[in-house]
N, CA and C atoms of all chains as a GROMACS GRO file, in nm:
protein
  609
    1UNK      N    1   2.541   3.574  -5.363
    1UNK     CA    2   2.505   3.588  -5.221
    1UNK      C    3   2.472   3.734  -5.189
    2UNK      N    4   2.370   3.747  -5.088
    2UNK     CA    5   2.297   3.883  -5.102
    2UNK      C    6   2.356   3.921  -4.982
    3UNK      N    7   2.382   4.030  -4.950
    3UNK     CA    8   2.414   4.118  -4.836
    3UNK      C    9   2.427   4.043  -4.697
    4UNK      N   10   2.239   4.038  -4.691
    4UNK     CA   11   2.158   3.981  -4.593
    4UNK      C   12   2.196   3.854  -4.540
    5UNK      N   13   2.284   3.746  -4.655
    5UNK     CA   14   2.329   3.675  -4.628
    5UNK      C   15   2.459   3.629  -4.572
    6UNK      N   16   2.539   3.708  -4.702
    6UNK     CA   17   2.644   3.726  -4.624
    6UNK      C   18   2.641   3.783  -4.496
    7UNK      N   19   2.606   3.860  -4.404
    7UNK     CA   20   2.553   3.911  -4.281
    7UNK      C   21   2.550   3.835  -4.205
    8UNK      N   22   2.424   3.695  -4.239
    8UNK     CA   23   2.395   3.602  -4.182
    8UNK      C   24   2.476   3.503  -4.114
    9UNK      N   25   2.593   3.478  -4.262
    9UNK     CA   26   2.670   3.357  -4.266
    9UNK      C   27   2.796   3.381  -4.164
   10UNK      N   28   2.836   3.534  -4.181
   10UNK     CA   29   2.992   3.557  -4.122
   10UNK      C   30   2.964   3.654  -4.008
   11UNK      N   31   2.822   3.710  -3.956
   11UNK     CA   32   2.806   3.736  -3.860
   11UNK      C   33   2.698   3.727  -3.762
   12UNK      N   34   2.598   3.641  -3.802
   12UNK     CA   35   2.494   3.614  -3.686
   12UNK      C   36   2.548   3.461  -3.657
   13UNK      N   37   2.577   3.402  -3.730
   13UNK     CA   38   2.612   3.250  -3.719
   13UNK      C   39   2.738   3.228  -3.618
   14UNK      N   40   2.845   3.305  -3.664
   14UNK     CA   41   2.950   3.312  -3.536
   14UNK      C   42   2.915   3.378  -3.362
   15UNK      N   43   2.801   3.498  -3.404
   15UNK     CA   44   2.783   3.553  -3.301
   15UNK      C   45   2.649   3.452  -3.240
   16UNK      N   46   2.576   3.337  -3.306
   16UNK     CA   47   2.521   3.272  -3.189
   16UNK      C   48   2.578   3.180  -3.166
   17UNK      N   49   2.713   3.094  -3.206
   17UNK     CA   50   2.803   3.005  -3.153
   17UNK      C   51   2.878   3.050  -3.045
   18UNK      N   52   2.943   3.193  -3.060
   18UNK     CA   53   2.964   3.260  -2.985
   18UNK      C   54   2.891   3.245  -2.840
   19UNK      N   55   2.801   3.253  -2.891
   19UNK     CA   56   2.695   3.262  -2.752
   19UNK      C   57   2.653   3.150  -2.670
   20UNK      N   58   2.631   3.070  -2.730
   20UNK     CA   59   2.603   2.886  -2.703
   20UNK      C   60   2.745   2.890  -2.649
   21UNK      N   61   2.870   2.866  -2.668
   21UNK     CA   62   2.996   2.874  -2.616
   21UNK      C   63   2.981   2.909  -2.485
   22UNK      N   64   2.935   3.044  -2.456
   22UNK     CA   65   2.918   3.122  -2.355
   22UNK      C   66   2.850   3.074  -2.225
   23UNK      N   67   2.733   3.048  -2.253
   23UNK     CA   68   2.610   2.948  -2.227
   23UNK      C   69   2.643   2.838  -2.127
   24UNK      N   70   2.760   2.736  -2.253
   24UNK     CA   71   2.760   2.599  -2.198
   24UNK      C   72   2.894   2.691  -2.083
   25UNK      N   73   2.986   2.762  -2.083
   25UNK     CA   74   3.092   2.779  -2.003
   25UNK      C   75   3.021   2.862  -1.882
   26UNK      N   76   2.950   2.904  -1.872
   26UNK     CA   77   2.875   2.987  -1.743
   26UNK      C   78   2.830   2.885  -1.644
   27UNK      N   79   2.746   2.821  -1.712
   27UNK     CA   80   2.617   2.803  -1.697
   27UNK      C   81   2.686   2.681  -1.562
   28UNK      N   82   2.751   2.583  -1.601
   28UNK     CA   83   2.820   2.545  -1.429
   28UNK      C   84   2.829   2.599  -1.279
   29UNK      N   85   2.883   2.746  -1.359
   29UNK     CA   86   2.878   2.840  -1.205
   29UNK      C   87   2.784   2.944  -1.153
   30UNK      N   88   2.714   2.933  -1.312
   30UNK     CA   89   2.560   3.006  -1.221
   30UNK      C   90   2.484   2.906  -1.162
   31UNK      N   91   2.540   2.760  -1.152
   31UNK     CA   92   2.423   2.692  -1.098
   31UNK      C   93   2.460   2.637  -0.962
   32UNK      N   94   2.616   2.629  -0.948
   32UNK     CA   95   2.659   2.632  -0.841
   32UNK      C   96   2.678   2.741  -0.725
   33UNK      N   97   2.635   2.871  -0.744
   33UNK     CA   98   2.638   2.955  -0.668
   33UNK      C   99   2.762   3.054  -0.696
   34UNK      N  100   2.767   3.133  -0.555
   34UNK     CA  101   2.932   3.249  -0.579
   34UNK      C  102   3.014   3.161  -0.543
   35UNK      N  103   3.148   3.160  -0.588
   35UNK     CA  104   3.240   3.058  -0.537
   35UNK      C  105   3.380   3.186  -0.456
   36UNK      N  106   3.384   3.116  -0.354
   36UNK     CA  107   3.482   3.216  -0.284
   36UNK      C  108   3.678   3.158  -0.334
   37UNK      N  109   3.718   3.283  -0.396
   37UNK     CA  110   3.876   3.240  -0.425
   37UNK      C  111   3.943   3.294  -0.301
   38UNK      N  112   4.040   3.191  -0.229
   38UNK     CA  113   4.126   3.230  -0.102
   38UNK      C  114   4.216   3.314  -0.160
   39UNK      N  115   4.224   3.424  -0.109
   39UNK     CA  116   4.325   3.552  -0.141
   39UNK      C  117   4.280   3.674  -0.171
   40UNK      N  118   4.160   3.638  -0.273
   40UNK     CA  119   4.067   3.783  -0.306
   40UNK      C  120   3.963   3.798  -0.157
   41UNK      N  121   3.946   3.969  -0.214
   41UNK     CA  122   3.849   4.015  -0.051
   41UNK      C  123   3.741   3.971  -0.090
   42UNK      N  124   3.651   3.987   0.012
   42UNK     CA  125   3.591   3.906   0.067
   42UNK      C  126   3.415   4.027   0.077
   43UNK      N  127   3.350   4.046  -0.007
   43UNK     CA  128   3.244   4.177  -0.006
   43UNK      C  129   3.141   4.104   0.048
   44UNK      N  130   3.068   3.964   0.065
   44UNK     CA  131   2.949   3.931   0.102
   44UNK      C  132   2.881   4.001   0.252
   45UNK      N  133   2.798   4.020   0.256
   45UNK     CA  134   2.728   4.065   0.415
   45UNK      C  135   2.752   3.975   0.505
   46UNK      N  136   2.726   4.035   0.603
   46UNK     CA  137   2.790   3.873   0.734
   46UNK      C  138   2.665   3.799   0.714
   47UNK      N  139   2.701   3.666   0.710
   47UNK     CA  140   2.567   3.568   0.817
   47UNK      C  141   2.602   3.513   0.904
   48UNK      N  142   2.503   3.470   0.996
   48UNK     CA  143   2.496   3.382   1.124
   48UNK      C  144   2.382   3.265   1.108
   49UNK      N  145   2.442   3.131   1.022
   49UNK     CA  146   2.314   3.069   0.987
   49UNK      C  147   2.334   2.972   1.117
   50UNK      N  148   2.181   2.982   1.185
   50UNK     CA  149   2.194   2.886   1.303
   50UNK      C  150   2.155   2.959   1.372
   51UNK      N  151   2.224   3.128   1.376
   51UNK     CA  152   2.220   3.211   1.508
   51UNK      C  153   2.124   3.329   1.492
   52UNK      N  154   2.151   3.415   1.531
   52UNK     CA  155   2.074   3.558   1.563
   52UNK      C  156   2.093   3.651   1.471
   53UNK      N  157   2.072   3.777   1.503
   53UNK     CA  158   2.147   3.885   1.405
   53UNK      C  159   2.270   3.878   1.443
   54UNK      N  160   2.356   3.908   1.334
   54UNK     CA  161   2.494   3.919   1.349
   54UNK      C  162   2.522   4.063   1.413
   55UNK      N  163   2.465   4.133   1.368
   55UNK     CA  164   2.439   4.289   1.393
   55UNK      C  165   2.394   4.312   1.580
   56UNK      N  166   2.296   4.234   1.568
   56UNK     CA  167   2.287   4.270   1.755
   56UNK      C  168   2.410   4.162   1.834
   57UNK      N  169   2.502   4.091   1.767
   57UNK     CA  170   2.663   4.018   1.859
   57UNK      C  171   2.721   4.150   1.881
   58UNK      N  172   2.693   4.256   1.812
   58UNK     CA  173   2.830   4.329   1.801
   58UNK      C  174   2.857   4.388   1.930
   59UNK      N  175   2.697   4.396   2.037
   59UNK     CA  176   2.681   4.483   2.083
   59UNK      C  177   2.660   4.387   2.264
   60UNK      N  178   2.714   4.281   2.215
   60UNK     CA  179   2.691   4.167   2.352
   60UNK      C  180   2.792   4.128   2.413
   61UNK      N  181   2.734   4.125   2.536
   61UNK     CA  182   2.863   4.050   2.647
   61UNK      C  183   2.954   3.919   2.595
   62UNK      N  184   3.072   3.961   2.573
   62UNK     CA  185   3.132   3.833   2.579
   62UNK      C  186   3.122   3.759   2.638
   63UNK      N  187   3.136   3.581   2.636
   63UNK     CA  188   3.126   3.510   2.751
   63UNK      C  189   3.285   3.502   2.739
   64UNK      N  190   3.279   3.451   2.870
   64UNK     CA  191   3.474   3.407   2.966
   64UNK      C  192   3.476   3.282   2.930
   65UNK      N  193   3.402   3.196   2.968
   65UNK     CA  194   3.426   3.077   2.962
   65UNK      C  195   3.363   2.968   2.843
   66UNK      N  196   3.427   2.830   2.868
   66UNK     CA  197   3.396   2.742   2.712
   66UNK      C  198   3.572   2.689   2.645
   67UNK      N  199   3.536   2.593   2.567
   67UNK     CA  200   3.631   2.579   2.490
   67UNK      C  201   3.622   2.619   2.330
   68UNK      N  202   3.750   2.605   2.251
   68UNK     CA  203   3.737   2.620   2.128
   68UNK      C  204   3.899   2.585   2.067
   69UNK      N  205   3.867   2.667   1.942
   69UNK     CA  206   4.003   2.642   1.886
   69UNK      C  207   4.020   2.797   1.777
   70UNK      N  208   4.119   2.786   1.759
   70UNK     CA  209   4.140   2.827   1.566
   70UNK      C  210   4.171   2.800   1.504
   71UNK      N  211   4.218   2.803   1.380
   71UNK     CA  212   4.300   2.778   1.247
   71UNK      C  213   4.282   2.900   1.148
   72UNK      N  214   4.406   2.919   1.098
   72UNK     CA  215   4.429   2.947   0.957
   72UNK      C  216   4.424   2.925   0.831
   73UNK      N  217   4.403   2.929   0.720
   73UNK     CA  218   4.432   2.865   0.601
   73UNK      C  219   4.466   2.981   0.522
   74UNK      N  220   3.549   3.765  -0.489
   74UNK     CA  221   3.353   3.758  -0.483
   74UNK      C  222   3.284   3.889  -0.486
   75UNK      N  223   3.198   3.884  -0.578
   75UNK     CA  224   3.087   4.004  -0.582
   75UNK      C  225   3.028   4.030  -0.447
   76UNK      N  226   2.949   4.167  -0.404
   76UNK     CA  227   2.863   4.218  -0.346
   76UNK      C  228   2.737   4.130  -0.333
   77UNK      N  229   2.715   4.108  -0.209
   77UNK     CA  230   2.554   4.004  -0.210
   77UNK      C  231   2.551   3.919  -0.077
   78UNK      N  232   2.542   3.811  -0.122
   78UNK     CA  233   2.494   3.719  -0.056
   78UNK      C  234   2.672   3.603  -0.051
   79UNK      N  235   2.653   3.554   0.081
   79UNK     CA  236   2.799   3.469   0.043
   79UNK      C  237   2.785   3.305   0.021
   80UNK      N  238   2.659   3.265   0.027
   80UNK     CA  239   2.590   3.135  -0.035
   80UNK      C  240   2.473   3.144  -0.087
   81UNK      N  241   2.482   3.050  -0.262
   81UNK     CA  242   2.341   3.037  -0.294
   81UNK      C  243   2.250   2.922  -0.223
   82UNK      N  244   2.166   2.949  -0.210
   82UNK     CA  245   2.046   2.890  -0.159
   82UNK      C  246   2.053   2.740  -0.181
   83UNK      N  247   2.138   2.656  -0.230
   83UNK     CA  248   2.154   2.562  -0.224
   83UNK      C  249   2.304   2.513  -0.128
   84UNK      N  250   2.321   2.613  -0.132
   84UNK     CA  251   2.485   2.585   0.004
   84UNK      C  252   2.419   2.614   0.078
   85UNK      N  253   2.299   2.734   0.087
   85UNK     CA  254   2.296   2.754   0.242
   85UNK      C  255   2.169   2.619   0.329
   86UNK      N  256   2.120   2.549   0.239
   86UNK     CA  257   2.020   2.444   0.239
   86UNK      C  258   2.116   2.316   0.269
   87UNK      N  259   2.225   2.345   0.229
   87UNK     CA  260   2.327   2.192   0.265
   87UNK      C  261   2.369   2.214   0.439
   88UNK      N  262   2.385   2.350   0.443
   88UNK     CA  263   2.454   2.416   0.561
   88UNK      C  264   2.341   2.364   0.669
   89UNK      N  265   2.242   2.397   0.622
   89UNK     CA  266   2.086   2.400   0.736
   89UNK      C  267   2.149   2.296   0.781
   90UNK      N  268   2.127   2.202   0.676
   90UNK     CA  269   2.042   2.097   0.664
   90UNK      C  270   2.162   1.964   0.794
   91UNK      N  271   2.299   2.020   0.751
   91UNK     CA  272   2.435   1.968   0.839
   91UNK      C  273   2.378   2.036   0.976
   92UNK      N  274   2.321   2.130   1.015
   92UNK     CA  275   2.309   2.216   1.102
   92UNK      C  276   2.192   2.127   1.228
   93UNK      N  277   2.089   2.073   1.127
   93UNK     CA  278   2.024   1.974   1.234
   93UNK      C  279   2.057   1.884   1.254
   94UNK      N  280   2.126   1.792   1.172
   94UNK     CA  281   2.206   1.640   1.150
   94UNK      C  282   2.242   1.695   1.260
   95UNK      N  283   2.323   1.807   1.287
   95UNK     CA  284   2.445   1.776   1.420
   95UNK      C  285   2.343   1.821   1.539
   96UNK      N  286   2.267   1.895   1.520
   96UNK     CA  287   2.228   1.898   1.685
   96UNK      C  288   2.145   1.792   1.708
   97UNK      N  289   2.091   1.670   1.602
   97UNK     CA  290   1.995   1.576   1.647
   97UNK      C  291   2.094   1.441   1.672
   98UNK      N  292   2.196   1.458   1.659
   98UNK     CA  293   2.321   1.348   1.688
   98UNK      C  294   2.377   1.402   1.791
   99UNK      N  295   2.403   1.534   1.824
   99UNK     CA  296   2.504   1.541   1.955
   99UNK      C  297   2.420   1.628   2.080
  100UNK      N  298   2.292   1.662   2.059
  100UNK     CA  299   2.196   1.692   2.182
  100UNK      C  300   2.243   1.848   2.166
  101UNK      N  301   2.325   1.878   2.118
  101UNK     CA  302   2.405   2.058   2.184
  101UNK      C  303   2.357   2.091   2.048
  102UNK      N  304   2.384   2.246   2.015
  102UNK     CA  305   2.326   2.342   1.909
  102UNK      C  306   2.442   2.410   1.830
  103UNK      N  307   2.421   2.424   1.721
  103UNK     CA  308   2.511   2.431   1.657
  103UNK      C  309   2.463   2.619   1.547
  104UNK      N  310   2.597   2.699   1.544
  104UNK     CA  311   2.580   2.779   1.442
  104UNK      C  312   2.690   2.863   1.373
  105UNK      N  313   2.708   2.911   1.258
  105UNK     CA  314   2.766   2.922   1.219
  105UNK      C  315   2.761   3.087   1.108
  106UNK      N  316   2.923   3.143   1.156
  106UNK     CA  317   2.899   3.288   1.107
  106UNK      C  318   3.016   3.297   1.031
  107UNK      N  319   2.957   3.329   0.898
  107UNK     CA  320   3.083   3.406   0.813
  107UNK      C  321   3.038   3.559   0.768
  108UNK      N  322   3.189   3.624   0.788
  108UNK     CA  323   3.156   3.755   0.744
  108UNK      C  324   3.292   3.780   0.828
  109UNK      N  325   3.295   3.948   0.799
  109UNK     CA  326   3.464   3.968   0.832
  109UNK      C  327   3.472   4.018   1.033
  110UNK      N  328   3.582   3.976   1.069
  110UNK     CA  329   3.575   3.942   1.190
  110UNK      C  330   3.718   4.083   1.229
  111UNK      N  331   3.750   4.142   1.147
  111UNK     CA  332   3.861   4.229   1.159
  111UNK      C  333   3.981   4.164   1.233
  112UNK      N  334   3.990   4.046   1.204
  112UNK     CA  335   4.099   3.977   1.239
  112UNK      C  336   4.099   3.902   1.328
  113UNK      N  337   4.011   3.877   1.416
  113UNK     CA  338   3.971   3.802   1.567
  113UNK      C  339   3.859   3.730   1.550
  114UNK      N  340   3.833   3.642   1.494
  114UNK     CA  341   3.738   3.528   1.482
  114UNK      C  342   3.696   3.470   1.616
  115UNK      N  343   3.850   3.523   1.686
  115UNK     CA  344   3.779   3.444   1.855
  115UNK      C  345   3.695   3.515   1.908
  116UNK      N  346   3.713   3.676   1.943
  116UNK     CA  347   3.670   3.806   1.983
  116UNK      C  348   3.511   3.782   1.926
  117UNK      N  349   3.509   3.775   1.808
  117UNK     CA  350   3.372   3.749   1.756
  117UNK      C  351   3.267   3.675   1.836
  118UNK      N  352   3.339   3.539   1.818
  118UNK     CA  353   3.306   3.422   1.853
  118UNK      C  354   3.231   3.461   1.943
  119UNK      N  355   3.322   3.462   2.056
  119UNK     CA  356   3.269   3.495   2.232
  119UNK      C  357   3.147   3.624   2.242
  120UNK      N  358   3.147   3.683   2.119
  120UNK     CA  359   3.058   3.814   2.161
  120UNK      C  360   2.900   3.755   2.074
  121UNK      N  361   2.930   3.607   1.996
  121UNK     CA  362   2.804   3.558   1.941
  121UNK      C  363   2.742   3.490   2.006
  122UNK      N  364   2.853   3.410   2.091
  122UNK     CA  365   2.779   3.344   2.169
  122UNK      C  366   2.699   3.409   2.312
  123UNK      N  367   2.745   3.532   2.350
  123UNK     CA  368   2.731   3.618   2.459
  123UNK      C  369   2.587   3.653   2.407
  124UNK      N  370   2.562   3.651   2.289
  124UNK     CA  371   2.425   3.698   2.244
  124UNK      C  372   2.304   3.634   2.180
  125UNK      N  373   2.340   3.443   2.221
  125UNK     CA  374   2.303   3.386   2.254
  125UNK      C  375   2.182   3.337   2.401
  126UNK      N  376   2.214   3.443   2.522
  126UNK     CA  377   2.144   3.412   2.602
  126UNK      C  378   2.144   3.299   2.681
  127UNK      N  379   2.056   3.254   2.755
  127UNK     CA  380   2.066   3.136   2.814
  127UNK      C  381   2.116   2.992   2.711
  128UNK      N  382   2.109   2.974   2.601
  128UNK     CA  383   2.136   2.908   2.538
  128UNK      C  384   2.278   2.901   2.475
  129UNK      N  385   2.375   2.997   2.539
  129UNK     CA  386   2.515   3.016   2.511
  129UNK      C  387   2.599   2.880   2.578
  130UNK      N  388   2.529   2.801   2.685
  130UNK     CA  389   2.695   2.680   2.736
  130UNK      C  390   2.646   2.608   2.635
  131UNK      N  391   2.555   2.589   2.558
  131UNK     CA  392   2.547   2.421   2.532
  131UNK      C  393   2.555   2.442   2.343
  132UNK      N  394   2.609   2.598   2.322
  132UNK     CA  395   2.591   2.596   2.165
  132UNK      C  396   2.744   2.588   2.118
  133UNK      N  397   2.776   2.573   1.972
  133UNK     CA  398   2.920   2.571   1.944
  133UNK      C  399   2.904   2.656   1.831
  134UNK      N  400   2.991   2.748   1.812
  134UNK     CA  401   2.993   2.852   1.735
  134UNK      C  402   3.151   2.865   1.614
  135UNK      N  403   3.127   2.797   1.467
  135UNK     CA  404   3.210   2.840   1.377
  135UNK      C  405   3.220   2.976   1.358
  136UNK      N  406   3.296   3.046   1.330
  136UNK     CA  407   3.321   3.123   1.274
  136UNK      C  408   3.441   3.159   1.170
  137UNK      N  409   3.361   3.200   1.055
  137UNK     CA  410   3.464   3.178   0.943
  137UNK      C  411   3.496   3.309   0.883
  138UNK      N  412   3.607   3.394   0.948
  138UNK     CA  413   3.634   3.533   0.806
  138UNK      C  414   3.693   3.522   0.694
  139UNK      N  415   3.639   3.497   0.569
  139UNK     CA  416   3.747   3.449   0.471
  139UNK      C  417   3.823   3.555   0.404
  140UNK      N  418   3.800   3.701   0.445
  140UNK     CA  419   3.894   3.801   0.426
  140UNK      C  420   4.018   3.814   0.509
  141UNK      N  421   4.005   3.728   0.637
  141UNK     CA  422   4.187   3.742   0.664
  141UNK      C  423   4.167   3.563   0.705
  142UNK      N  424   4.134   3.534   0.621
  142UNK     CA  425   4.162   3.353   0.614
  142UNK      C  426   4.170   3.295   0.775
  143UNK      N  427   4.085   3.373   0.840
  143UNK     CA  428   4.049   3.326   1.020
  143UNK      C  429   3.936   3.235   1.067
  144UNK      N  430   3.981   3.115   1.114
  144UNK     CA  431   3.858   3.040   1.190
  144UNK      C  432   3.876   3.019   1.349
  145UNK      N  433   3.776   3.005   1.388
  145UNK     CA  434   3.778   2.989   1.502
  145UNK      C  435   3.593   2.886   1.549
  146UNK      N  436   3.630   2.768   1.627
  146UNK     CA  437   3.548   2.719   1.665
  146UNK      C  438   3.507   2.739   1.807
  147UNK      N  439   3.387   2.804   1.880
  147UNK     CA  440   3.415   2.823   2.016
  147UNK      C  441   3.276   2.752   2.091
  148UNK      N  442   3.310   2.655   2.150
  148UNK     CA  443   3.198   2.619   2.264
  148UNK      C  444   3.206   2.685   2.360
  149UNK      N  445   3.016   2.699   2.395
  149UNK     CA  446   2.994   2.754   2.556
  149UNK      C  447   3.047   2.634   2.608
  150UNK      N  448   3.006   2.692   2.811
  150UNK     CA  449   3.086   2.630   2.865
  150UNK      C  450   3.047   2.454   2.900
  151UNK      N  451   2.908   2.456   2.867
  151UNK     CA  452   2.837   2.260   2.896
  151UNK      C  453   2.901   2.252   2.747
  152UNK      N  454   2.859   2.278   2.614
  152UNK     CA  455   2.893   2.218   2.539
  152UNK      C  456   3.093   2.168   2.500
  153UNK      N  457   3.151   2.284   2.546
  153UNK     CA  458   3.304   2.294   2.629
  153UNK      C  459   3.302   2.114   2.671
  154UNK      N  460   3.265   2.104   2.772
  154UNK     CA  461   3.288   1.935   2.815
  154UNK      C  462   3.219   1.814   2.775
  155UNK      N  463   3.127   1.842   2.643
  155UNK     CA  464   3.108   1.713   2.530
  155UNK      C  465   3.219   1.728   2.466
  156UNK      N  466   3.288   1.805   2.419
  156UNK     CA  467   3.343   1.855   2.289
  156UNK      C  468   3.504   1.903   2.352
  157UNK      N  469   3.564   1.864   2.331
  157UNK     CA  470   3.708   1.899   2.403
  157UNK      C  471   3.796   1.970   2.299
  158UNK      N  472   3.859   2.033   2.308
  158UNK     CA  473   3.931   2.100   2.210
  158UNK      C  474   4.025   2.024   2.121
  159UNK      N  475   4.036   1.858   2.116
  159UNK     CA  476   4.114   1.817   2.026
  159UNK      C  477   4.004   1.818   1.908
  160UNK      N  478   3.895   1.765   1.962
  160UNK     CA  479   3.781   1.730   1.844
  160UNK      C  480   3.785   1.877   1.775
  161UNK      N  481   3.732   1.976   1.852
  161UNK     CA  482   3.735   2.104   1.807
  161UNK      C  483   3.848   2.176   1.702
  162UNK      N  484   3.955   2.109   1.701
  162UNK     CA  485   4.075   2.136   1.611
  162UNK      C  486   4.054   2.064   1.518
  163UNK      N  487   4.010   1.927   1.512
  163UNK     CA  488   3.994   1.821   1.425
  163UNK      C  489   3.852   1.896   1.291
  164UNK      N  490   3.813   1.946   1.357
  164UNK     CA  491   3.692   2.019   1.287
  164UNK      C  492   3.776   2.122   1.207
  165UNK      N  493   3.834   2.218   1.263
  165UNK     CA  494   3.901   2.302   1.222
  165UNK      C  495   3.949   2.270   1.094
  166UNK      N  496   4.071   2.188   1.135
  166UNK     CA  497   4.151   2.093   0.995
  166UNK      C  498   4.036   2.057   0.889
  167UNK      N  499   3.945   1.960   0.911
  167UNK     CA  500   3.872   1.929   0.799
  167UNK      C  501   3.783   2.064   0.708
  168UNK      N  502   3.752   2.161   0.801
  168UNK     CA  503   3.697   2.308   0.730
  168UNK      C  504   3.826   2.379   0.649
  169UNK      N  505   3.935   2.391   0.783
  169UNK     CA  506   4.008   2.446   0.646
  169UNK      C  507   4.084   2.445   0.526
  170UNK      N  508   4.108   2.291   0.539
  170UNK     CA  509   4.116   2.250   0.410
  170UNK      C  510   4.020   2.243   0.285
  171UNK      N  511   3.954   2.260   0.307
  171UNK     CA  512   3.806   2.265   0.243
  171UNK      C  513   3.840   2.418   0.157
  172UNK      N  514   3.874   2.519   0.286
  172UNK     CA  515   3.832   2.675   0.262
  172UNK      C  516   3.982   2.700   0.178
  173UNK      N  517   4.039   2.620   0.165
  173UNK     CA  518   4.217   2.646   0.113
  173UNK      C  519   4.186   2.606  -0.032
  174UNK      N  520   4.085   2.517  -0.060
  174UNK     CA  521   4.051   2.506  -0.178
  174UNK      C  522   3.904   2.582  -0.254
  175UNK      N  523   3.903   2.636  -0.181
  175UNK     CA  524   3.812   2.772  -0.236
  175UNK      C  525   3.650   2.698  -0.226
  176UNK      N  526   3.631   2.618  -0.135
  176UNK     CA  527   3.508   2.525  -0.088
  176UNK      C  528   3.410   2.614   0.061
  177UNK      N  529   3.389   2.699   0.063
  177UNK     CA  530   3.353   2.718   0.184
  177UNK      C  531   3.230   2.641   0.271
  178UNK      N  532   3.098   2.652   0.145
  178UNK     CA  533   3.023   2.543   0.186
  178UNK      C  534   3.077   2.438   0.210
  179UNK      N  535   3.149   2.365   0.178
  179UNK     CA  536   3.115   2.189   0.159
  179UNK      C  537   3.230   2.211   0.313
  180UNK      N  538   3.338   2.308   0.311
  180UNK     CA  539   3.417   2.274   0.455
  180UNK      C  540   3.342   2.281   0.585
  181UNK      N  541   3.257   2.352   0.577
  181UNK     CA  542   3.168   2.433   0.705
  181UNK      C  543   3.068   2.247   0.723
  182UNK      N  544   3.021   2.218   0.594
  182UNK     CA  545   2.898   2.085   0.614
  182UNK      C  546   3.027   1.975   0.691
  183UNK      N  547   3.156   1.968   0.602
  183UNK     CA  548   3.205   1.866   0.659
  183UNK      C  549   3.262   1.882   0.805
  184UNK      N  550   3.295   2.056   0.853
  184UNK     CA  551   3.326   2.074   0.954
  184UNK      C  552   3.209   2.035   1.086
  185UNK      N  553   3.102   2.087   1.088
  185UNK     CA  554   2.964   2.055   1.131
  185UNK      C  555   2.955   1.917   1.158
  186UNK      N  556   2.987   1.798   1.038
  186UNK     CA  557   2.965   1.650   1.076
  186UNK      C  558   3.062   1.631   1.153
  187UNK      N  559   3.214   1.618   1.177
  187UNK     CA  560   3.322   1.625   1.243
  187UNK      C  561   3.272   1.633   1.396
  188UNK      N  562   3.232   1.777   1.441
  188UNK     CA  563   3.176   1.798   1.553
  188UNK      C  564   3.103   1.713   1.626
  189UNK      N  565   2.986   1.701   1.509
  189UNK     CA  566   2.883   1.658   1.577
  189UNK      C  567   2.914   1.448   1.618
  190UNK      N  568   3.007   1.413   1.516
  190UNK     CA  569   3.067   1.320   1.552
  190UNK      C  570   3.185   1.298   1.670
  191UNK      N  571   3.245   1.381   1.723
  191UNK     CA  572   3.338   1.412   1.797
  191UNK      C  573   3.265   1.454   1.947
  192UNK      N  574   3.118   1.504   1.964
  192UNK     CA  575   3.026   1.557   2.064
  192UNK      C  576   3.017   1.401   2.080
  193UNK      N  577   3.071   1.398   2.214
  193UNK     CA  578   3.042   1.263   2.316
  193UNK      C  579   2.895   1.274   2.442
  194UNK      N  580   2.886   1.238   2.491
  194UNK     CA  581   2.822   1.188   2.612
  194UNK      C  582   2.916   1.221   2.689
  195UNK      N  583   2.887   1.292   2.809
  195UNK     CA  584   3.029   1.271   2.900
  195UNK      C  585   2.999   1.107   3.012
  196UNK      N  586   3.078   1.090   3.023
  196UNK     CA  587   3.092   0.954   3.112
  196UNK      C  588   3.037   0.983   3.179
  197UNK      N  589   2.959   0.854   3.288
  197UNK     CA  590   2.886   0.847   3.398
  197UNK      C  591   2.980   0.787   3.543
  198UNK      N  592   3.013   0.829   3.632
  198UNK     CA  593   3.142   0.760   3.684
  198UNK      C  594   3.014   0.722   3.812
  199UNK      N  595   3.117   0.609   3.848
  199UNK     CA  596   3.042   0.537   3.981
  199UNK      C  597   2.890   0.507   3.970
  200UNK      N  598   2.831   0.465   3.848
  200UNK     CA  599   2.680   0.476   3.829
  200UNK      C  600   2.625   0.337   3.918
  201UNK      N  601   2.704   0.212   3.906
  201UNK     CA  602   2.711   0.126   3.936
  201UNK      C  603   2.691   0.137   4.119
  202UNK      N  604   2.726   0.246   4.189
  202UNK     CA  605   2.751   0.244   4.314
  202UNK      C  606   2.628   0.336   4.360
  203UNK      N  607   2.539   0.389   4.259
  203UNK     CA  608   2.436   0.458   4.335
  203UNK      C  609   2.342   0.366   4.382
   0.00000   0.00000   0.00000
């Protein structure tokens, strides 16, 4: 067995199983998007899908009145 | 979560997409903000809808900070009397269970149907006597 081979056998062969491994274990959550874990912070930019700039609320009259709610989790 | 965007383009296409379902079922407008609220999701709320414009009584406004785990659902004041604050809690519950399991899309779509199922008609009283 020549160098080149041995090379082949004990290190390109593991390092593209390696990789296919990699591949099939990613490849779920690159297709599903960022997934948010409850507890870690939180870096995304604000959105307001539906609404306006989030950026020009900052700077608006509250309204008084209306209903609503909150919750925690 | 990384730096970016806080849905891929296929959450935010589910989100839309819950987003007309509910205003073409309950007549009122619907929208929805995540991003960090420094602890007052309500404070927010009221200052999104304030910047809303004439279109502030009849809209209902999620808001979700998932950096201090805060929601808050707030109707203007017409949409206030389709939508009563039990339904409005009931929404709540079904989002944040959703967001407790690290779901934010799918809580916000199922929170959205909730609503828009819970957005009544208000009664017609004495119609019979006009």
């Amino acid at each position: 067995m020549s160098v080149l081979q041995a090379l082949g056998l004990f290190v390109a062969i593991p390092l593209a199983f390696l990789a296919l491994v990699m591949v099939l274990v990613y490849t779920p959550s690159w297709i599903r998007g960022p997934k948010y874990r409850p507890g870690l912070s939180w870096w995304a930019q604000p959105v307001w899908i539906g609404g306006g700039d989030p950026a020009a609320a900052a700077t608006a009259d509250p309204v008084t009145e209306g209903g609503g709610c909150s919750a925690r989790w | 979560m990384p730096a970016g965007d806080a849905f891929s383009g296929r959450q935010l296409e589910a989100i839309e997409r819950a987003l007309r379902q509910a205003e073409k079922s309950s007549g009122l407008t619907y929208s929805v903000f995540v991003g960090d609220t420094e602890g007052d999701p309500r404070a927010a709320g009221r200052r999104l809808l304030g910047a809303l414009g004439s279109d502030r009584d009849q809209h209902v406004v999620s808001v979700v900070d998932p950096a201090h785990r805060d929601l808050a659902i707030l109707a203007g004041s017409t949409a206030a009397y389709h939508l009563d604050d039990r339904a409005t809690a009931l929404a709540a519950m079904s989002m944040t269970s959703s967001f407790a399991a690290g779901d934010l899309a799918g809580g916000i779509v199922d929170g959205l149907r909730t609503l828009a199922e819970h957005a009544r008609q208000p009664r017609t009283l004495h119609f019979d006597e006009v």
